[in-house]
C-alpha positions in Angstrom: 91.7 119.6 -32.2 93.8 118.2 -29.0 97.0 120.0 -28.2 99.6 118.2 -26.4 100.6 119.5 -23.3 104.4 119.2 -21.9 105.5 119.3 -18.4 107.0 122.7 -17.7 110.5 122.6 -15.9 108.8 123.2 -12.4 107.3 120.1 -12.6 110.0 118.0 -14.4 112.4 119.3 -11.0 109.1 118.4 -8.9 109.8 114.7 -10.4 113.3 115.0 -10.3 113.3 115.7 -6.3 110.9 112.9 -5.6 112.7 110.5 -7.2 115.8 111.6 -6.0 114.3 111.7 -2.0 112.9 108.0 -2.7 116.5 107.1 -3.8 117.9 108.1 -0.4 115.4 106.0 1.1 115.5 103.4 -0.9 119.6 103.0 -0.6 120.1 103.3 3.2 117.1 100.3 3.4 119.4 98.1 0.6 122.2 98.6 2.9 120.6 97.8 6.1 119.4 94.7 4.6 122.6 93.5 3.1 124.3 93.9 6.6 121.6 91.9 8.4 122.2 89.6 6.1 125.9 89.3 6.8 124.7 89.6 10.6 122.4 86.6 10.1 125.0 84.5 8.3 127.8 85.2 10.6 125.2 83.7 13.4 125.0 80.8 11.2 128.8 79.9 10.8 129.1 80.6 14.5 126.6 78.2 15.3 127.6 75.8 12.8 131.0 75.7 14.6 130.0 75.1 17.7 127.9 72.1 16.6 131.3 70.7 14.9 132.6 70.6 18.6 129.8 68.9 20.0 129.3 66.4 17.4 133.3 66.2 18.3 132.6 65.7 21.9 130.3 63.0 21.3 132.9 60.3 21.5 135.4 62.0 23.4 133.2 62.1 27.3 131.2 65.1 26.2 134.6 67.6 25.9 135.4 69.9 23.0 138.7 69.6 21.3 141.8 71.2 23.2 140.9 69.5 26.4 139.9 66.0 27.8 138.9 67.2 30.9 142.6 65.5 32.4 145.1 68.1 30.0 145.3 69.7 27.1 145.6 68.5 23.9 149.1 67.9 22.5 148.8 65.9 19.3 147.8 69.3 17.0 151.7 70.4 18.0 153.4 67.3 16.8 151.6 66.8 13.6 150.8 70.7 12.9 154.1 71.8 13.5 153.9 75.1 14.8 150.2 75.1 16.3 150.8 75.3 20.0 149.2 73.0 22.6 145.0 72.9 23.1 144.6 75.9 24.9 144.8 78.2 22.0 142.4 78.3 19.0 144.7 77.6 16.3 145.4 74.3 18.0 141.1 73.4 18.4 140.3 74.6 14.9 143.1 72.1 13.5 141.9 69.4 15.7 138.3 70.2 13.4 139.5 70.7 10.2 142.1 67.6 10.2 139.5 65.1 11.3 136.8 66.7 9.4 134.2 67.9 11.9 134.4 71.2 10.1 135.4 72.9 6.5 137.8 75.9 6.3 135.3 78.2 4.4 132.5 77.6 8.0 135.2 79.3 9.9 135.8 82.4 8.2 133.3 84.8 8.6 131.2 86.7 5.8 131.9 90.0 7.0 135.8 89.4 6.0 137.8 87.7 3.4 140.6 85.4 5.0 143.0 82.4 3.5 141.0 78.8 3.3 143.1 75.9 5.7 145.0 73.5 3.1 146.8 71.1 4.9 149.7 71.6 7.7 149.2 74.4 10.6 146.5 76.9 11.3 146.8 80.3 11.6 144.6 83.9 12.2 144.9 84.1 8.3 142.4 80.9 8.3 140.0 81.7 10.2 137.7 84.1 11.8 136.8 83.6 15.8 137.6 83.7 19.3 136.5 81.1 21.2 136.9 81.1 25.3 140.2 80.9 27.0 141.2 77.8 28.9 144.2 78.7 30.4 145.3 81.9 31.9 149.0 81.6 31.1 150.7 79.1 28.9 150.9 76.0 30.5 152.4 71.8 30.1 149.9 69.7 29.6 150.5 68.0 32.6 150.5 71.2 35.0 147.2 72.4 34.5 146.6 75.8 36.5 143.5 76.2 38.8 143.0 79.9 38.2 140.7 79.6 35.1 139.1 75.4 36.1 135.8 77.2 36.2 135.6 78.1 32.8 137.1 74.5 31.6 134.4 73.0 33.3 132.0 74.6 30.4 134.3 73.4 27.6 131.8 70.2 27.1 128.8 69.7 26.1 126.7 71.0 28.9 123.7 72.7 26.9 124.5 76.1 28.9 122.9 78.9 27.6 125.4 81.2 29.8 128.4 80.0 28.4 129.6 81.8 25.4 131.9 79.3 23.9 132.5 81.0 20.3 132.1 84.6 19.3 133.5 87.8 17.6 136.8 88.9 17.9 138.3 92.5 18.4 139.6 93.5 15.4 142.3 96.0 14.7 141.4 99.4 12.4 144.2 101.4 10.7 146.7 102.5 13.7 144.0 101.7 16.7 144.8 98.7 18.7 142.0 98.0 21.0 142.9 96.8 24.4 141.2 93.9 26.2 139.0 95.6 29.5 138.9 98.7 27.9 135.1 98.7 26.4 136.2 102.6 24.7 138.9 101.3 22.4 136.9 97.9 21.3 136.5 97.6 17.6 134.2 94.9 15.6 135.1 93.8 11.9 131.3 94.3 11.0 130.2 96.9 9.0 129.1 99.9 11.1 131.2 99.1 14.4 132.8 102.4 15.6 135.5 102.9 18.4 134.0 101.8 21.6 130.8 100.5 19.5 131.9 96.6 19.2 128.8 94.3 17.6 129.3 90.8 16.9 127.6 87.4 17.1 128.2 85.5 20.7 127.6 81.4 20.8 126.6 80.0 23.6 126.3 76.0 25.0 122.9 75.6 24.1 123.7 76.4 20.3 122.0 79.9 20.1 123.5 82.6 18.7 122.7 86.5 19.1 124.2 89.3 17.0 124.7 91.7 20.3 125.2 95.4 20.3 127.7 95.3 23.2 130.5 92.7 25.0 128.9 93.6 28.5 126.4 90.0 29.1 124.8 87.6 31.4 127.4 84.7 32.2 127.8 82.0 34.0 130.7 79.5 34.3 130.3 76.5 36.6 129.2 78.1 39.8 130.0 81.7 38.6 127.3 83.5 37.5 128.0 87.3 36.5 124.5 90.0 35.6 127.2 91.9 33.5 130.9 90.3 31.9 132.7 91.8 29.6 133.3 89.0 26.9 137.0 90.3 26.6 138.1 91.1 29.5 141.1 89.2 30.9 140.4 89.9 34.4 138.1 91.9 37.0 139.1 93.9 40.2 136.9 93.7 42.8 137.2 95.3 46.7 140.3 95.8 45.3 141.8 92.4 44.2 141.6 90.7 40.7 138.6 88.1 40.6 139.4 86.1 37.1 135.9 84.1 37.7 134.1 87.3 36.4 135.0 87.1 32.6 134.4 84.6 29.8 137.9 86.3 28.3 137.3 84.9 24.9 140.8 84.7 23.1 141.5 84.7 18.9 145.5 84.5 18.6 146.8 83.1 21.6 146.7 82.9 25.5 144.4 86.1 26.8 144.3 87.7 23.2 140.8 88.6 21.6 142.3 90.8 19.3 143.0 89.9 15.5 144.4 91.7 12.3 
């Protein structure tokens, strides 16, 4: 006659722990996963904004909205009511959404939760990116300042795969404000970003998008080419004089201003 034989508690607590290590595993691998993802998809909207500009600039001499290669773009203010003239984003994301080259969810980003565009002005609370700065200091639409031409001169379609034109913004955390030029204090609104440890998708001319690890790339605007620019910072000193050709200085709220709630 067969007896039955149990598992003793040493072996049940053998079974236990096993299970228990291939949970651990298991989880951090689910989460991983989930944020690349989130990484992959944010590539996606980033990219599918900056094909809205150049199907934009199709008809308009190869330039993206905000500028016509003569000035800046003044309509958004007059039928927007408070977006301000093409040099700032709010301003080139309602040129987009009011003629339909783009829809208000492809401009908020996965890794956040932000107000869909209705009708009337833009603001941060509808949407999700910087894109690059085209003017230094607010200027008329008339007097166009020559500090920051060279970067205009890549808002077309030029298929420049130096050029970010759309990317991440900094983002704000609790009571830390990070400031633009100062890599320490940079923040990213993906999961895992730590003080000083921004990661973020960057768009370039040529369409292609990469999730990068750091702000710190390869540029090159017009005849400016920089081996390392910091995406967010305003201006460089060199030999001891500011040299604003060495920075892309993406901007998210206004002129010179990557930062966002």
């Amino acid at each position: 006659m067969r007896t039955q034989r149990a598992f003793t508690i040493i072996e049940l607590l053998v079974v236990i722990a096993i299970i228990a290590v291939l949970i651990g595993l298991i989880f951090p691998a689910i989460g991983a996963i989930k944020r690349n993802a989130k990484q992959t998809e944010n590539n996606v909207a980033v990219r599918g904004i900056i094909q809205s500009m150049i199907t934009y600039s199709e008809s308009r001499r190869s330039f993206f909205p905000g500028f016509d290669g003569f000035q800046f773009d003044d309509n958004t203010a007059k039928v927007s009511g408070r977006s301000a003239y093409g040099q700032n984003p709010e301003a080139r994301y309602f040129v987009m959404l009011d003629q339909n080259y783009t829809t208000a969810d492809a401009i908020i980003s996965p890794a956040e939760e932000k107000d869909q565009w209705v009708r009337d002005e833009v603001s941060t609370d509808n949407y999700s990116f910087a894109m690059l700065d085209l003017a230094s200091n607010p200027v008329s639409v008339t007097a166009l300042d020559s500090a920051n031409a060279y970067r205009r001169e890549e808002w077309r379609n030029q298929q420049n795969p130096l050029a970010p034109l759309v990317t991440d913004r900094l983002a704000v955390r609790g009571t830390i404000l990070p400031t633009a030029g100062a890599p320490t204090t940079y923040l990213s609104i993906h999961d895992g970003s730590e003080e000083g440890k921004w990661i973020g998708s960057i768009g370039y001319g040529d369409l292609s998008v990469d999730f990068e690890k750091t702000t710190e790339i390869e540029t090159r605007f017009a005849d400016q080419r920089n081996e390392v620019d910091d995406i967010f910072n305003p201006n460089d000193v060199a030999g001891g004089g500011v040299v604003p050709q060495k920075n892309a200085s993406m901007t998210y709220k206004s002129i010179n201003q990557p930062v966002g709630e």
